[in-house]
C-alpha positions as a printed Julia matrix, in Angstrom:
273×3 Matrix{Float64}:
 -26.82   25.64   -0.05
 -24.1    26.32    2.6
 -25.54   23.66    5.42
 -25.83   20.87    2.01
 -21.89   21.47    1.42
 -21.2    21.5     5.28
 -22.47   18.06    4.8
 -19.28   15.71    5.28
 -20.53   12.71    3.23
 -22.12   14.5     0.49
 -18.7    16.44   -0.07
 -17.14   12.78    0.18
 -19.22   11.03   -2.44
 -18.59   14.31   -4.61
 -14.95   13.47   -4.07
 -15.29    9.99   -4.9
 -17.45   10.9    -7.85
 -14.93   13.46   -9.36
 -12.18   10.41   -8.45
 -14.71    7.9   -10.92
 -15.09   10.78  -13.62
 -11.93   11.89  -13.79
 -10.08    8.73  -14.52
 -12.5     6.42  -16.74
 -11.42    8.13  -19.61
  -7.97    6.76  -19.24
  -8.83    2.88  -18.88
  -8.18    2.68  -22.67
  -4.97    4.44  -23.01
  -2.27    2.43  -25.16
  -0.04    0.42  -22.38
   3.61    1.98  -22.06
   7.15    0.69  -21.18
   6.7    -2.2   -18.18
   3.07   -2.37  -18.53
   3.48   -4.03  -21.81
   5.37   -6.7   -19.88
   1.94   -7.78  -17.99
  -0.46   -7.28  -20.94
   2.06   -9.33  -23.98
   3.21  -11.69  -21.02
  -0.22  -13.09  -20.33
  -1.17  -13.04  -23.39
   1.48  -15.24  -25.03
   2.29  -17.45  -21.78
  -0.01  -17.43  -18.87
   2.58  -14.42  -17.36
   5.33  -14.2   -15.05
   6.28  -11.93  -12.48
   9.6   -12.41  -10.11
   7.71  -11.12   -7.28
   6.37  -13.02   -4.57
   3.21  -15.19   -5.52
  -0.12  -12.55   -5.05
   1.38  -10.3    -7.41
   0.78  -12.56  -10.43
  -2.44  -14.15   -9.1
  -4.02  -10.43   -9.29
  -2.85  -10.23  -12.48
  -3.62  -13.46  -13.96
  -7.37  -12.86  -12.3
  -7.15   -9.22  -13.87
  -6.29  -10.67  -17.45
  -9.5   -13.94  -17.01
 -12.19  -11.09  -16.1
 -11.39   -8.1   -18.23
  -8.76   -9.27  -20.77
  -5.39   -8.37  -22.04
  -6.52   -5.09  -23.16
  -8.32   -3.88  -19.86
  -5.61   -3.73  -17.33
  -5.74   -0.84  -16.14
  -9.02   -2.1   -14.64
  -7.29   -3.28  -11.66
  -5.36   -0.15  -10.23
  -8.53    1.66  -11.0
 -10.45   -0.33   -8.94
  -7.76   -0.43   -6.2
  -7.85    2.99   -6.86
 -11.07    3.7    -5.37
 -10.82    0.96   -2.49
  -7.9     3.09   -1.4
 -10.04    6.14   -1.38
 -12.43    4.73    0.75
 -10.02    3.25    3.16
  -8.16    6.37    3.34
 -11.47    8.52    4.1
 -11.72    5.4     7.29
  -8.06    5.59    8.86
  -7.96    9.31    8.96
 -11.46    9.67    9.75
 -11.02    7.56   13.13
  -7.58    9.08   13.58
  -8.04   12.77   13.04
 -11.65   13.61   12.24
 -13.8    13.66    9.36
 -12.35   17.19    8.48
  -9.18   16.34    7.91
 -10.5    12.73    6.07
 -12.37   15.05    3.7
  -9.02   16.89    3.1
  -7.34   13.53    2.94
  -9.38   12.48    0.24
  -9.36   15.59   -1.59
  -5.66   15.62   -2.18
  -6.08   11.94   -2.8
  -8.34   12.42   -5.74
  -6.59   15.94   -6.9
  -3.28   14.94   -6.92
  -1.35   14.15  -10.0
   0.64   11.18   -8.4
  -2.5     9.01   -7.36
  -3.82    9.71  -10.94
  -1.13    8.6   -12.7
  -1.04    5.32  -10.02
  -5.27    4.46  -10.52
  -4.25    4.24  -14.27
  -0.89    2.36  -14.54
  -0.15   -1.06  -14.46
   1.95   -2.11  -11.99
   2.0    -3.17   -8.39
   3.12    0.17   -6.37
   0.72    2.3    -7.46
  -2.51    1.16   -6.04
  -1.73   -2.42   -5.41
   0.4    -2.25   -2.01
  -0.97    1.07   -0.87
  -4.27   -0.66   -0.4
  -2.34   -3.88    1.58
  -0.3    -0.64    3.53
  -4.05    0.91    4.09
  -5.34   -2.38    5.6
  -2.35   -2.87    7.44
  -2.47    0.64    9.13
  -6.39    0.65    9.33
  -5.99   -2.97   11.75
  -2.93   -2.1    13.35
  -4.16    1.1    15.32
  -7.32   -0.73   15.48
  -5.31   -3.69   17.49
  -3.49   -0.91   19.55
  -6.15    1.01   20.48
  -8.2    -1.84   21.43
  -9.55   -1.94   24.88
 -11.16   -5.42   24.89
  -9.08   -8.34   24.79
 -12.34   -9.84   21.98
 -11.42   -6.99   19.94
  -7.8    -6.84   20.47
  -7.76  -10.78   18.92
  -9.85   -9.64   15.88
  -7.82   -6.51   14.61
  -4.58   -8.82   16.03
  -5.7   -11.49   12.98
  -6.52   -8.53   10.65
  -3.38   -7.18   11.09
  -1.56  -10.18   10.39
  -3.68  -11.18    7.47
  -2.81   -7.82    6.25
   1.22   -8.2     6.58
   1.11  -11.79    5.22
  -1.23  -10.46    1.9
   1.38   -7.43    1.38
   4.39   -9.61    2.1
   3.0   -12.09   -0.82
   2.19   -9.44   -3.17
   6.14   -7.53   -3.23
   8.99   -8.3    -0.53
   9.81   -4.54    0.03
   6.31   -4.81    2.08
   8.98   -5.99    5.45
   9.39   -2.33    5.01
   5.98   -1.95    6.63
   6.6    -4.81    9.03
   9.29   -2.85   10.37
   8.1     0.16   10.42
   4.99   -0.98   12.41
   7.25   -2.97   15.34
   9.45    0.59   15.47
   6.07    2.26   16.24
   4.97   -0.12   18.67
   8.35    0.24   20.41
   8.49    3.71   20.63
   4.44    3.88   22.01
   5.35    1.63   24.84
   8.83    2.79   25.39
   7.98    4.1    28.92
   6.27    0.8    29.64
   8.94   -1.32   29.09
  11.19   -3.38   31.1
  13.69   -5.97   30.05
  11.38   -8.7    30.98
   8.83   -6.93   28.35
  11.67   -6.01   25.87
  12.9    -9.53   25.4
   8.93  -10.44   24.83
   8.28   -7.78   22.06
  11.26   -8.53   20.28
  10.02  -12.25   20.43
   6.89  -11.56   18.74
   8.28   -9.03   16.33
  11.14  -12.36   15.46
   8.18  -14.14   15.56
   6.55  -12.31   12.84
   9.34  -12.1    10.52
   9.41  -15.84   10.77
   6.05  -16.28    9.78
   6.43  -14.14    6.86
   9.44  -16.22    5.6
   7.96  -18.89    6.48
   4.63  -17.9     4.02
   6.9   -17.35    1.57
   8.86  -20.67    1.47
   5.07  -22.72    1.91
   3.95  -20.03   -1.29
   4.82  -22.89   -3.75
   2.25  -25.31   -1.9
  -0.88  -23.24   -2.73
   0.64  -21.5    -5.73
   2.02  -24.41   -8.08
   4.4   -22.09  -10.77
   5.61  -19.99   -8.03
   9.62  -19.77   -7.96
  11.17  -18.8    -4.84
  14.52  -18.53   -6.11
  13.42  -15.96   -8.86
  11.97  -13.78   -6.02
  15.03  -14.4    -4.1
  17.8   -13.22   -7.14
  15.55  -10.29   -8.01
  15.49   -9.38   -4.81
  18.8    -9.72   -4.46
  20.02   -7.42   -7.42
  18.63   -4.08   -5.04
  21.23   -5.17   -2.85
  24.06   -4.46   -5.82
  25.96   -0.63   -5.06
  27.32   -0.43   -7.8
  25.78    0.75  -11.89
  23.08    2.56   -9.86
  22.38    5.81  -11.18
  22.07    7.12   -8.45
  20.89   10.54  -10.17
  17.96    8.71  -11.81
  17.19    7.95   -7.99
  17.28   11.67   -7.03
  15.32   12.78  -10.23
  12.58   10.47   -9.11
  12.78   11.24   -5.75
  11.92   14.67   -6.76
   9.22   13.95   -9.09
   7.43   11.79   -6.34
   7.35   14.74   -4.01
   6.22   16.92   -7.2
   3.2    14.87   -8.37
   2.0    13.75   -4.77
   1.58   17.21   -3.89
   3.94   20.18   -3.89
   2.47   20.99   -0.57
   3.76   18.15    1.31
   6.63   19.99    2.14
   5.13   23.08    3.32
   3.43   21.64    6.61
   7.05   20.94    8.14
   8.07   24.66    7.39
   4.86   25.92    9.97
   4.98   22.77   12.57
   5.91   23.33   16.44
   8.37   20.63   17.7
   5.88   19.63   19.93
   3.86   18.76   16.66
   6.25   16.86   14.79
   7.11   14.91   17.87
């Protein structure tokens, strides 16, 4: 009995089994606040969303195959993708230990349950496109072939652009991934190879504006300018309640996992470095 539960992918598929059973029950629950704005919205006019262009083709695909009343079919099922993709990047990274933990808090905690079952695009949605993105970009890093660099290169660029599409706060990622890079090959750098990496990360914010603008080509009722204003309105200091902000702030750390913030408390500097 102990070597069968010292077995890494049995404990996994119990994980992802518990992840199934836990959550189907809650595919029919009643929709709430903004989720009513996807479920009445396609039903009455084909939808709208003022995010970029992938956002409302997921939905509009969600609402042909399972109907107006089954939305919450989609996080669910992007749900367990992100499971599984989760169980990959730390499994390469860090070991199938700490995947196995990885997964566990994934399925326990009350912030990814509340995200497999809620319609909307943060909760599953762009966590799988920031999964993908990760997954290919220390594949592409860690390449030592230049055959394999090219194919986890593309990946990771198919990646960005599908995020990118999908919500414009995904440059967040963008960012953060050209910061990493930076600070990897800091003590490889000259100014010869500076002014090259900050030509391809340009570069790549270029082509992601550039996607954007050519959106309306492939995507015929997609308004840039709606993307643009909403967009713009995060940009606006002031009527922010700015305690709201804090409250959720909170609440994220609280239904994630109250033990995110112990780890920091025990680290070594040379750790957190």
């Amino acid at each position: 009995m102990l070597n069968f539960f010292k077995n890494k992918k049995v404990i996994f598929v119990i994980i992802l089994f518990l992840f199934v059973a836990a959550r189907l029950p809650g595919l029919h629950l009643p929709y709430h606040q903004d989720e009513r704005k996807y479920a009445l919205g396609f039903r009455l006019s084909g939808g709208y969303t003022p995010h970029p262009p992938l956002t409302e083709a997921i939905f509009e695909y969600t609402s042909k195959v399972f109907g107006n009343d089954n939305f919450r079919a989609t996080p669910f099922i992007f749900g367990i993708t992100n499971l599984l993709l989760l169980f990959w990047l730390v499994g390469f990274k860090f070991g199938r230990k700490a995947a196995i933990w990885s997964g566990l808090f994934f399925a326990a905690s009350f912030y990814s349950f509340l995200a497999s079952l809620m319609v909307d695009t943060d909760g599953q949605i762009l966590p799988f496109f920031f999964l993908l993105t990760s997954i290919s970009y220390f594949k592409w890093r860690e390449s030592a072939d230049s055959k394999s660099k090219i194919f986890w290169g593309i990946f990771l660029l198919t990646a960005v652009t599908l995020g990118f599409l999908t919500k414009l706060s995904f440059v967040v990622v963008a960012g953060a991934l050209i910061l990493d890079f930076f600070w990897h090959a800091r003590k490889q750098i000259n100014k010869k190879i500076f002014l090259e990496y900050v030509f391809g990360a340009g570069s790549l914010l270029l082509l992601l504006a550039a996607v954007l603008w050519g959106a309306k080509y492939v995507f015929r009722s997609y308004d840039l300018s709606q993307t643009l204003s909403h967009a713009a309105g995060y940009f606006k200091i002031s009527g922010r309640a700015y305690l709201q902000v804090l409250i959720q702030i909170a609440k994220a750390v609280i239904y994630s996992s109250p033990l995110l913030v112990i780890p920091p408390l025990f680290a070594s500097k040379k750790q957190l470095a």
